[in-house]
Backbone as a chain_set.jsonl record, in Angstrom:
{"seq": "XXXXXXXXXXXXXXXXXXXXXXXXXXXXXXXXXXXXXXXXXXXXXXXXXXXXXXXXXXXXXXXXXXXXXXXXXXXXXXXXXX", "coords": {"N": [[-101.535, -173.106, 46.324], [-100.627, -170.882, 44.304], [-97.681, -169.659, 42.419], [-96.078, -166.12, 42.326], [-94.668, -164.432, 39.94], [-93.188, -161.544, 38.756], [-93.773, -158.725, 35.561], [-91.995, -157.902, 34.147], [-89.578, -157.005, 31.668], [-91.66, -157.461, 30.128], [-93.611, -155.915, 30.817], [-96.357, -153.513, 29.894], [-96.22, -151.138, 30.53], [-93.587, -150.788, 30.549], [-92.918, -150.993, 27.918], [-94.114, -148.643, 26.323], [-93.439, -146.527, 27.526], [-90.787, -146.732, 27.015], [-90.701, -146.494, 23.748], [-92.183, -143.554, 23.782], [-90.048, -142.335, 25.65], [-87.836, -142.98, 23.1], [-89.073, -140.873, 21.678], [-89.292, -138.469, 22.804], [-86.266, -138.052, 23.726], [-85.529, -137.97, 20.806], [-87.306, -135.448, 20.042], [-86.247, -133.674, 21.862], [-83.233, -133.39, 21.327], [-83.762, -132.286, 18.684], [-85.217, -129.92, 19.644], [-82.811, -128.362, 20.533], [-80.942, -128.121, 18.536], [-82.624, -126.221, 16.961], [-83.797, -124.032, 14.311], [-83.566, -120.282, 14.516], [-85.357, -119.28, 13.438], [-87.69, -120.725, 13.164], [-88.545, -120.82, 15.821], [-89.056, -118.585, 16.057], [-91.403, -118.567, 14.732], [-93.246, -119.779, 16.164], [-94.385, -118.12, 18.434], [-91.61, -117.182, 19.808], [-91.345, -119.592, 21.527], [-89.625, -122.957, 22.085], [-90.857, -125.85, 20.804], [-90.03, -127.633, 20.266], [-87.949, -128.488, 21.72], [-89.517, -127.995, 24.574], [-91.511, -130.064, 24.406], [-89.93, -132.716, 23.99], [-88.7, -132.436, 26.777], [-91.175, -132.761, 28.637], [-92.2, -135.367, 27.064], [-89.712, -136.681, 28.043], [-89.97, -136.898, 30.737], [-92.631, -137.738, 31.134], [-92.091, -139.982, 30.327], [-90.561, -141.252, 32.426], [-91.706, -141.382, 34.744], [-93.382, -143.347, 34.091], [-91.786, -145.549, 33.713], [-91.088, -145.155, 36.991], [-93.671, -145.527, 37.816], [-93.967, -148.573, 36.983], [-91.811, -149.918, 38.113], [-91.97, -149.348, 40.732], [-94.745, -150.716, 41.021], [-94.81, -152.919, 40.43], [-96.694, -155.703, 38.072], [-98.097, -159.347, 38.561], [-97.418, -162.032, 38.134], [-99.316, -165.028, 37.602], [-98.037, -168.338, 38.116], [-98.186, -171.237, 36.761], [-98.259, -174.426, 38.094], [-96.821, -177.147, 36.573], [-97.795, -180.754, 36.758], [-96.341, -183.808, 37.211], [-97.605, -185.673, 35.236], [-98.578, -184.094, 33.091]], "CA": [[-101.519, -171.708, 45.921], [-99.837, -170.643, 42.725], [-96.447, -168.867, 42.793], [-96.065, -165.065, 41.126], [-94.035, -163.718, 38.87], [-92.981, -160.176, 38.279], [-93.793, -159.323, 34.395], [-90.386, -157.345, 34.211], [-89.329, -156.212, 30.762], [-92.953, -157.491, 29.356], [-94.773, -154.663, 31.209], [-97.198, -152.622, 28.446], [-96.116, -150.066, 30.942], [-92.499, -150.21, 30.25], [-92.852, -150.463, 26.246], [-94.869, -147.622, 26.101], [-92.196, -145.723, 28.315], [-90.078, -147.078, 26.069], [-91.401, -145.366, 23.287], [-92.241, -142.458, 24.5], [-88.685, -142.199, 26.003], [-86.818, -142.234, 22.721], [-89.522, -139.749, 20.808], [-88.72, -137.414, 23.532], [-84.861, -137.602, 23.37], [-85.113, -136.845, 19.976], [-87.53, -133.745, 20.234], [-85.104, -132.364, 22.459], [-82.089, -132.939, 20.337], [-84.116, -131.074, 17.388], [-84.976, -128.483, 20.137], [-81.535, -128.139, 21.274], [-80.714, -127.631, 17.37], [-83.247, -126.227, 16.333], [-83.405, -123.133, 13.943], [-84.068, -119.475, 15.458], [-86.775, -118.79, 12.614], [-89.214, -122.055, 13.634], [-89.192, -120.816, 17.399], [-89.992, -117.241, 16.349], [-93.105, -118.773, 14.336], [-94.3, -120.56, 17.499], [-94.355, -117.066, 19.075], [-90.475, -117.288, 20.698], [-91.749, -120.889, 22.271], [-89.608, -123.661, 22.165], [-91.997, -126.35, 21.275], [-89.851, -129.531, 20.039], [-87.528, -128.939, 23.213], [-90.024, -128.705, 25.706], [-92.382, -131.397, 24.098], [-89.464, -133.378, 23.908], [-88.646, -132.623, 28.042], [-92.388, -133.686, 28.879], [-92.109, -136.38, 27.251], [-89.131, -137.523, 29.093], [-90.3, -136.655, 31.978], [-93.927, -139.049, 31.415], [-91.61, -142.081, 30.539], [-89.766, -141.528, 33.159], [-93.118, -141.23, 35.331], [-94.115, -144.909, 33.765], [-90.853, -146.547, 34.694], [-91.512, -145.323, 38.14], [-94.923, -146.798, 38.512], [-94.196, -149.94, 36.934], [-91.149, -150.73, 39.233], [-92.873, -149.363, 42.277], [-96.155, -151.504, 41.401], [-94.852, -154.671, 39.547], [-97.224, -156.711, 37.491], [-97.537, -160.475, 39.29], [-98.574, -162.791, 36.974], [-99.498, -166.477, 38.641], [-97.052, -169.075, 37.25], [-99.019, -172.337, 36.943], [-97.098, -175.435, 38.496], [-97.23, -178.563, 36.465], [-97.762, -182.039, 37.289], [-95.416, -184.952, 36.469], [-98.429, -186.593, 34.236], [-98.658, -182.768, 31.962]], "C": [[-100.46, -171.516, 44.839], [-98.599, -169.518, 42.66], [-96.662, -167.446, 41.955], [-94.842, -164.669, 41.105], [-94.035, -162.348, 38.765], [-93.292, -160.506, 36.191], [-92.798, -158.871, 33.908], [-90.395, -156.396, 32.554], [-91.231, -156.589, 29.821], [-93.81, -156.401, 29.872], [-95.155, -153.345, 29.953], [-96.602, -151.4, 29.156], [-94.333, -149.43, 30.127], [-91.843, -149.929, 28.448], [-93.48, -149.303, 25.695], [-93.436, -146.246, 26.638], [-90.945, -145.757, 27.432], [-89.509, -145.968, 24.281], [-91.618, -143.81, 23.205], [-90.705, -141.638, 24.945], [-87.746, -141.565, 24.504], [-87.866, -140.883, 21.705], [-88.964, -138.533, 21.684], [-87.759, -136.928, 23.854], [-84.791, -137.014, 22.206], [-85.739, -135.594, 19.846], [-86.883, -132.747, 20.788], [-83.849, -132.269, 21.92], [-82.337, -132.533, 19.299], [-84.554, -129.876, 18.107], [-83.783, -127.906, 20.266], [-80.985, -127.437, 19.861], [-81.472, -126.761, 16.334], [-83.03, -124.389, 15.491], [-84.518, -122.012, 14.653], [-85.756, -118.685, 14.606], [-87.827, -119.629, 12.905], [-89.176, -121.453, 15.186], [-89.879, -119.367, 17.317], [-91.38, -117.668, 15.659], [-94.076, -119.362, 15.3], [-94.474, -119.494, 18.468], [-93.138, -117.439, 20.574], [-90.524, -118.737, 21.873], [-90.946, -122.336, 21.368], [-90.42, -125.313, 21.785], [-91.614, -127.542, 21.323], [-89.034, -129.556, 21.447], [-88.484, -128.942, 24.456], [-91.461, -129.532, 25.541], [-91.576, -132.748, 24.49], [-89.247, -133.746, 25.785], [-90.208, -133.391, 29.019], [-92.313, -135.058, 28.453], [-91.108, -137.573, 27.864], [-89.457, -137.716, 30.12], [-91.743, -137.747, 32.384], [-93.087, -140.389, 31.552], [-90.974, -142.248, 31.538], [-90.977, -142.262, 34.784], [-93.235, -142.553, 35.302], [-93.399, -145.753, 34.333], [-90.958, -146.891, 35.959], [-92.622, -146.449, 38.317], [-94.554, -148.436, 37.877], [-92.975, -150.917, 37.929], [-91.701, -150.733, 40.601], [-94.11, -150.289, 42.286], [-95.878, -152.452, 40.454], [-96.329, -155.162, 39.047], [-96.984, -158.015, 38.347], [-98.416, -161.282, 38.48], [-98.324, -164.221, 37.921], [-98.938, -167.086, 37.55], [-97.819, -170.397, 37.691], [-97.705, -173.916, 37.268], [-97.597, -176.783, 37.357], [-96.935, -179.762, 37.136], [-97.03, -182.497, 36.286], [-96.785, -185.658, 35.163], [-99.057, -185.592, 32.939], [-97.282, -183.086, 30.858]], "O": [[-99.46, -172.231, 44.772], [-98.935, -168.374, 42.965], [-97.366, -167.519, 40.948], [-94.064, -164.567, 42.053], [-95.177, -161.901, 38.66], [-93.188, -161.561, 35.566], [-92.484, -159.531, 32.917], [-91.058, -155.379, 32.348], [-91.728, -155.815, 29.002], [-94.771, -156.056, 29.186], [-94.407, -152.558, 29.374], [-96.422, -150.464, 28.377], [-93.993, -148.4, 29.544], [-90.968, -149.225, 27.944], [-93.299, -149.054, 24.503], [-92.821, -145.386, 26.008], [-90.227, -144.776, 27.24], [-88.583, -145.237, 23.927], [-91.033, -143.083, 22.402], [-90.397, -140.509, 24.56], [-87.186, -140.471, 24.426], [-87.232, -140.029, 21.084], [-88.213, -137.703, 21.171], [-87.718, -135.763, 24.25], [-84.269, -135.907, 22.076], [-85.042, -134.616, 19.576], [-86.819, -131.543, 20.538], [-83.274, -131.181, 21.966], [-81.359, -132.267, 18.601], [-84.418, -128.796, 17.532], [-83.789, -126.694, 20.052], [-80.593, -126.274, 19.947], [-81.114, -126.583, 15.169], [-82.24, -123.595, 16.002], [-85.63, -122.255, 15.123], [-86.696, -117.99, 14.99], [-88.957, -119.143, 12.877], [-90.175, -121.859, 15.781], [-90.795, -118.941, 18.021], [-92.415, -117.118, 16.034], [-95.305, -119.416, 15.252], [-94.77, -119.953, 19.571], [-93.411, -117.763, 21.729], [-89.81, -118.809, 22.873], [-91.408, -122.763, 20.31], [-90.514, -125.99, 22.809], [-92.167, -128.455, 21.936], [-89.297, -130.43, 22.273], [-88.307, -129.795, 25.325], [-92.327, -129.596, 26.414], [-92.108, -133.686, 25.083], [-89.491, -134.866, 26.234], [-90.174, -134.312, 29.834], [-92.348, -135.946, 29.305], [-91.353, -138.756, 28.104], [-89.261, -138.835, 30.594], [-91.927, -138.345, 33.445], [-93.172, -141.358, 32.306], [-90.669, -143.415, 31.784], [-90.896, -143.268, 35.488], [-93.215, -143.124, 36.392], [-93.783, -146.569, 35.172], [-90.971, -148.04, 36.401], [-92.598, -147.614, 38.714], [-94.991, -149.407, 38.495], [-93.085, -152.075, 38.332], [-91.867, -151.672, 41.379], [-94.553, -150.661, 43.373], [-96.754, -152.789, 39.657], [-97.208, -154.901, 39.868], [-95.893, -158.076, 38.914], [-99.622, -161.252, 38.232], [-97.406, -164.418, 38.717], [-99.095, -166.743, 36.378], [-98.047, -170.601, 38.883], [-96.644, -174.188, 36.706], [-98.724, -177.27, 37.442], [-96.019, -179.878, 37.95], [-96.898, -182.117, 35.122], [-96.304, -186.121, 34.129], [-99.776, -186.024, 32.038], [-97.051, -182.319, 29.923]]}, "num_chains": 1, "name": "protein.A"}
């Protein structure tokens, strides 16, 4: 039987999260700064800070599932004659 492996920092899950993660820090540090004439054109709505909080909030989401449900990849054993 073939041993497994976690896929750890290779998980598509956690580069995506990744991703995701810092677009969403910075939307919220251009919400956080943002000027009071762009929120009155979005009708008094916020949109880069709480785009930016969603999207922390998904990567954070992804991290979860990918530590709670690891990847197990089968690690192939070689033979002395490989």
């Amino acid at each position: 039987m073939a041993e497994k492996k976690k896929a750890g920092a290779f998980d598509i899950r956690m580069v995506i999260a990744s991703l995701v993660g810092l677009y969403g820090v910075v939307l919220t540090i251009l919400g956080i700064i943002a000027d009071p004439d762009e929120v009155a054109k979005a009708d008094g709505i916020n949109i880069n800070l709480w785009g930016g909080l969603a999207m922390i909030v998904f990567a954070a989401l992804f991290v979860l599932w990918a530590r709670l449900r690891p990847l197990a990849v089968p690690v192939e054993e070689k033979t002395p004659d490989q």
